[in-house]
Steps between C-alpha positions, in 0.01 A plus 500: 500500500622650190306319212303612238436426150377720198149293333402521126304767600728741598371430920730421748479186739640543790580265753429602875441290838153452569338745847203481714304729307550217149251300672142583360681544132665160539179302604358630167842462290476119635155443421535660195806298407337182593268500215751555227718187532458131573805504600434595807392312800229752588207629222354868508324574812646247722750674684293588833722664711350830695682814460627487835622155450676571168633809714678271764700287229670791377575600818636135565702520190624853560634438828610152456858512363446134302165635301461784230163610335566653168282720281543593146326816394407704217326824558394437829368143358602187691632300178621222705628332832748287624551387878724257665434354762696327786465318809660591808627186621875494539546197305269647192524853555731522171305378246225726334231418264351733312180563290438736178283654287415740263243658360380352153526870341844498582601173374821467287607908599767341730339570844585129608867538435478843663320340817773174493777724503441684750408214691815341443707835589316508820604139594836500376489817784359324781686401785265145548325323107711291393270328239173633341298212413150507251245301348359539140266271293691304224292617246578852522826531318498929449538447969764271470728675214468757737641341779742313353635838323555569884678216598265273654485163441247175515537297783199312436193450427161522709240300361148577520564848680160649331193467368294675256267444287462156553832350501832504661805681404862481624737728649877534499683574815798756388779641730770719468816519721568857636885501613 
């Protein structure tokens, strides 16, 4: 994969599939991550996967050909992540679903766009997704600009798909048609 961006700061983010060795620096990206947004459906500290377990998912997703595991990075920095997964039943084997994030310091520098599109180049490339499906809370309009800028649409809504802080919030489930 080819993409990279240029930040405010004169860095470079660079997009790059995600290897064994990611594993300890993702645990602590993720944890990290967790604690910077509610829009999340983890908070900081609760991703509790063992190095060696976080090591056999991105062996799954490199050697599955429906599943990608994307980093962005700056400097040797993991700035932010985006994986698609997909099941490998015949009848569901095309359609991924994918999770994101970025890291808070890197907010508005374009490192989501950078990690959709080169999401979307890799499916529009793959012999089996057909569809890339999502979830994102309704109240977090910045996410769903974004995806919408990419092509996905609503196709409905989830109700009650979290909780935090006492109360319930709702998600949209988006889509987009790879063909």
């Amino acid at each position: 994969m080819k993409h990279s961006i240029t930040l405010s700061s004169g860095e470079i983010a660079r997009i790059r599939e995600a290897v064994k060795s990611d594993a300890t620096s993702l645990i602590t990206y993720v944890n990290q991550v967790g604690g910077e947004s509610d829009f999340l459906t983890f908070g900081g500290g609760e991703f509790s996967k063992t190095v060696e377990e976080e090591a056999a998912i991105i062996e799954e997703h490199r050697f599955a050909l429906n599943r990608v595991f994307l980093i962005a990075e700056v400097g040797g920095e993991i700035a932010g992540i985006l994986n698609v997964n997909a099941g490998a039943k015949k009848r569901l084997q095309h359609i991924g679903t994918f999770g994101i994030t970025v890291q808070k310091k890197y907010w508005g520098e374009g490192i989501g766009s950078l990690l959709m599109e080169a999401m979307i180049d890799w499916a529009k490339a793959n012999p089996i997704i057909r569809k890339i499906n999502l979830e994102v809370l309704t109240d977090n309009p910045s996410a769903i600009a974004l995806y919408k800028k990419y092509g996905f649409e609503i196709e409905g809504t989830v109700r009650r798909s979290l909780f935090l802080n006492g109360k319930f919030s709702d998600s949209y489930a988006m889509g987009l048609l790879i063909d």
